[in-house]
C-alpha positions in Angstrom: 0.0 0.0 0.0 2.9 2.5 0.7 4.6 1.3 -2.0 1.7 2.6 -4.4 1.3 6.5 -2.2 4.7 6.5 -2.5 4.4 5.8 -6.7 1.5 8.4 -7.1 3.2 11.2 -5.4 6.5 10.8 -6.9 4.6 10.4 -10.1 2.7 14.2 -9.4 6.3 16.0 -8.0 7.7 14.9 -11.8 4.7 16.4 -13.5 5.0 19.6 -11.4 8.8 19.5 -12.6 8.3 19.4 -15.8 6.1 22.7 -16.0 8.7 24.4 -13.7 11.2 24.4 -16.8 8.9 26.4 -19.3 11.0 29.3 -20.6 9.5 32.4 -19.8 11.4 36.2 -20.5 10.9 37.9 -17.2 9.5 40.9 -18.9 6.2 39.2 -19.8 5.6 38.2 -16.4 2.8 40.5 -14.8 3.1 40.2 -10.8 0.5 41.8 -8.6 1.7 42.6 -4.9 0.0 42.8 -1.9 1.5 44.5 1.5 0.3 44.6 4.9 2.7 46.4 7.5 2.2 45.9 11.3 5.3 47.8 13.3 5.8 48.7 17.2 8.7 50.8 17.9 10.3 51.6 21.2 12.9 54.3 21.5 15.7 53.8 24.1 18.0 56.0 26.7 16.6 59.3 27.7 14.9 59.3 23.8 12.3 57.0 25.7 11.8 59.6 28.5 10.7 62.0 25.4 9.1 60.4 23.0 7.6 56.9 24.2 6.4 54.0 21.9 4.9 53.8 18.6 2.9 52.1 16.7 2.8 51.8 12.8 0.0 50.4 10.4 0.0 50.6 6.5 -0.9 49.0 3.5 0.2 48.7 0.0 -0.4 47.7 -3.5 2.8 46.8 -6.3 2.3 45.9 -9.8 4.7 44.7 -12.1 3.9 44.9 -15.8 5.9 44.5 -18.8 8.5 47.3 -18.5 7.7 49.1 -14.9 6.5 48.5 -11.0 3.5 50.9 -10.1 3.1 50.8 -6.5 0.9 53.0 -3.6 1.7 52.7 -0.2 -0.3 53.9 2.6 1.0 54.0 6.5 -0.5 55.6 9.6 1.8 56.4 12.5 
């Protein structure tokens, strides 16, 4: 029985493997990005005294097409 699991998944890691070698330029890939930025900061020394903590939030969008990347980033300190 193993010897058959084993047979069927070696048999689908080939097939995967054999689409990973399709020649593709890179400049007809089209890659859309998405970001999500969490960030707490916490000064140190007498800066701490000052300022205190932070917190960060933001969000962003990239887009790679043919020639450039378009991106729009949004963060809320």
């Amino acid at each position: 029985m193993r010897t058959k699991q084993f047979f069927f998944l070696l048999i689908g890691f080939y097939q995967i493997s054999l689409f990973a070698q399709e020649d593709i330029t890179e400049s007809k890939i089209r890659i859309p990005a998405i970001n999500l930025n969490i960030g707490f900061h916490t000064p140190g020394g007498d800066l701490a005294d000052r300022f205190g903590s932070s917190t960060l939030f933001g969000m962003g969008f990239q887009l790679k097409n043919e020639k450039i990347f378009i991106g729009v980033l949004i963060l809320l300190h």
